[in-house]
C-alpha positions as CSV (number, residue, x, y, z in Angstrom):
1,X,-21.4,-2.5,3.8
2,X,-18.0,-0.7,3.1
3,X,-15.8,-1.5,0.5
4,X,-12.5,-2.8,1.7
5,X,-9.6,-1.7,0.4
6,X,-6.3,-3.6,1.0
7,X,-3.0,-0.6,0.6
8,X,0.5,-3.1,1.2
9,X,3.8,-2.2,0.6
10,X,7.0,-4.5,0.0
11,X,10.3,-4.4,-0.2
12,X,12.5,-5.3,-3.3
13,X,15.9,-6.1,-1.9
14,X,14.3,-7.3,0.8
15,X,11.4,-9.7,-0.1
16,X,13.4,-12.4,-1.6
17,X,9.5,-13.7,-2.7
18,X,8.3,-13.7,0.5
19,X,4.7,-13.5,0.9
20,X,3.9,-14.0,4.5
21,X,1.8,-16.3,5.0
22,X,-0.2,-14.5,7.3
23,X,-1.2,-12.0,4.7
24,X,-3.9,-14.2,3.6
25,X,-5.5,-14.3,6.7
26,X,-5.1,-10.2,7.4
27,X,-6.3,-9.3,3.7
28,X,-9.4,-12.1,3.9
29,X,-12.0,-10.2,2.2
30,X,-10.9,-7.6,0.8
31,X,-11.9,-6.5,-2.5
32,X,-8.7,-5.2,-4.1
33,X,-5.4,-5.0,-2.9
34,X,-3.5,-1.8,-3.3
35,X,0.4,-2.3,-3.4
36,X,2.7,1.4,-2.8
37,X,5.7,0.2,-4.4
38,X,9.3,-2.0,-3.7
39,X,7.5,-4.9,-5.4
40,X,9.8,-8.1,-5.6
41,X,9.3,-9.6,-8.6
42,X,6.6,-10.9,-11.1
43,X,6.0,-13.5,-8.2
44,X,5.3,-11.7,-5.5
45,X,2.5,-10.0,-7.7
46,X,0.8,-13.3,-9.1
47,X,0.8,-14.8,-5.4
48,X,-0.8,-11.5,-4.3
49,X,-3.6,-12.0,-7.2
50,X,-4.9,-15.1,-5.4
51,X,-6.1,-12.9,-2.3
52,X,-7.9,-10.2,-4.3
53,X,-7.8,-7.9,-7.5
54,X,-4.0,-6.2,-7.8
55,X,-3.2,-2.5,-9.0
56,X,0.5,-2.5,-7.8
57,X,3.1,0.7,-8.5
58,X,6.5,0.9,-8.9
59,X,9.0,2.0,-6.5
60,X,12.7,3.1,-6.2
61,X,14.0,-0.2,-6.8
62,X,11.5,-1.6,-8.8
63,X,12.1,-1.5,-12.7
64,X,10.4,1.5,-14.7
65,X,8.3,0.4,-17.5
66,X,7.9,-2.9,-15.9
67,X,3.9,-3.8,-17.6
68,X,2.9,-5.2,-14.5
69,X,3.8,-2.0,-12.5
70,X,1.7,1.5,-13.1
71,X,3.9,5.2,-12.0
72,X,0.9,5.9,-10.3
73,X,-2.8,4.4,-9.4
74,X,-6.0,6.5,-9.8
75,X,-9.1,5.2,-8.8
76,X,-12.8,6.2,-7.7
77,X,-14.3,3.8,-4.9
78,X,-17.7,4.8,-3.6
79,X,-17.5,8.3,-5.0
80,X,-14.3,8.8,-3.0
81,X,-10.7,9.4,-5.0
82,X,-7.9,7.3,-3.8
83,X,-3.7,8.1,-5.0
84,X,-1.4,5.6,-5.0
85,X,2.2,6.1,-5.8
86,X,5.6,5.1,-3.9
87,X,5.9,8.7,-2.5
88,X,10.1,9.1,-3.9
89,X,8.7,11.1,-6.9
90,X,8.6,13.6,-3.7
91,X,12.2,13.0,-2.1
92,X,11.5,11.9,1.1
93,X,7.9,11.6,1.6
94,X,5.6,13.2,4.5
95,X,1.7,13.6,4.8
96,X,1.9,17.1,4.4
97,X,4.0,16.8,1.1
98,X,1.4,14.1,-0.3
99,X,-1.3,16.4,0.8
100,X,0.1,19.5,-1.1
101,X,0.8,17.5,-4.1
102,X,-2.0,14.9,-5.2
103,X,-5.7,16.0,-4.6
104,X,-7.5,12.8,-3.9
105,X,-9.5,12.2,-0.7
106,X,-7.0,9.0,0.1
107,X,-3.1,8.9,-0.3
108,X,-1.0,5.8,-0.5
109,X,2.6,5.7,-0.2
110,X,5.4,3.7,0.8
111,X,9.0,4.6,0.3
112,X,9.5,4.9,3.9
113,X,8.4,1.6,4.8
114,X,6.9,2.9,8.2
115,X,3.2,2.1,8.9
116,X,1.5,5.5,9.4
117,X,-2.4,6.6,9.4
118,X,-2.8,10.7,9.3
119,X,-6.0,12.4,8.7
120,X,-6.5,16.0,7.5
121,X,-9.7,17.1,7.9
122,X,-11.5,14.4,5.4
123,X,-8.4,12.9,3.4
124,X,-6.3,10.3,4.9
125,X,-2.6,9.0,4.4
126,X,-1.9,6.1,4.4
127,X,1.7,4.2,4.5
128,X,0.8,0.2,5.4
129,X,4.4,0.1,5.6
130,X,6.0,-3.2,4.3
131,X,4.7,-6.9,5.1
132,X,8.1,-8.2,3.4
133,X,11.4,-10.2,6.3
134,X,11.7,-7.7,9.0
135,X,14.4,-4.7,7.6
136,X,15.6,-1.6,10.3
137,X,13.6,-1.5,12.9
138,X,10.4,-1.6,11.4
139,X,7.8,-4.5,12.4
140,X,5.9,-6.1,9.0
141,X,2.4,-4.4,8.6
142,X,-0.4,-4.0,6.4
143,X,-2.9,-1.6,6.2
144,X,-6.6,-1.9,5.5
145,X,-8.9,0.5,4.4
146,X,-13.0,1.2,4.3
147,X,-14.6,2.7,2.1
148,X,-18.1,4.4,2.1
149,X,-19.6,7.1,0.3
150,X,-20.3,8.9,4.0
151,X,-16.9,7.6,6.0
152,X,-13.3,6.6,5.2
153,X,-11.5,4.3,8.0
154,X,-8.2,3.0,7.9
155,X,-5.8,0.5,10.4
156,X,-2.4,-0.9,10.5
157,X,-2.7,-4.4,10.6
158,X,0.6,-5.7,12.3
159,X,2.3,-8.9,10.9
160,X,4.3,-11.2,13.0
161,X,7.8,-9.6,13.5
162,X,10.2,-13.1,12.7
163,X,11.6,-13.9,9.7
């Protein structure tokens, strides 16, 4: 059976809290949740704790040296390496850039805030994009990831677009 991996992103400025509702239902299962960044507060973390184990990072608005909040996550899953990080250590982030700069088989980012899935050969990148109220013109999402020592599969998991 794979190991499920959950990648989320928030928004600061933007969350005011909020933790969809609906992310308990997308993120039933998982085994850890991986969160790219734009956090929200202390809150948002410990509600995010009652769906799975945590490992969050910080992002551009998000307070450095925070102790709930890591620069950057670094973690083996079934003998495959997976990267976390916001992505603006890197300006304005693109697969290409996160694949020339961090070696592991599976990038996370957020910054950007727009849902994307790119493979390169057998690395992925992910951005879930952010599951916080509805900002630009970006619908919420989340994105889930499997995990096998012979496969790595990833999906955007689209939240409702209210609120």
């Amino acid at each position: 059976m794979p190991r499920r991996r959950a990648a989320r992103n928030d928004r600061d400025h933007g969350t005011h809290g909020l933790v969809r509702s609906e992310l308990f239902e997308a993120l039933a299962g998982v085994e850890c949740l991986l969160h790219a960044g734009d956090v929200g507060g202390r809150a948002v973390l410990k509600e995010l704790e009652t769906i799975a184990a945590l490992r969050a990072v910080y992002g551009n608005v998000d307070v450095p040296g925070d102790p709930y909040l890591e620069p950057a996550v670094h973690l083996e899953v079934e003998g495959r390496t997976i990267h976390v990080s916001h992505g603006h250590e890197l300006g304005r982030p693109t697969p290409d850039k996160l694949l020339s700069r961090y070696d592991a088989d599976v990038l996370v980012f957020g910054h950007t805030h727009r849902a994307l899935i790119h493979r390169e050969g057998d690395r992925l990148v992910i951005n879930p994009g952010a599951a916080g109220p509805r900002r630009f013109d970006v619908q919420p999402s989340v994105a889930i990831l499997d995990v096998t020592r012979s496969t790595l599969d990833a999906r955007i998991v689209w939240l409702t677009a209210g609120r």
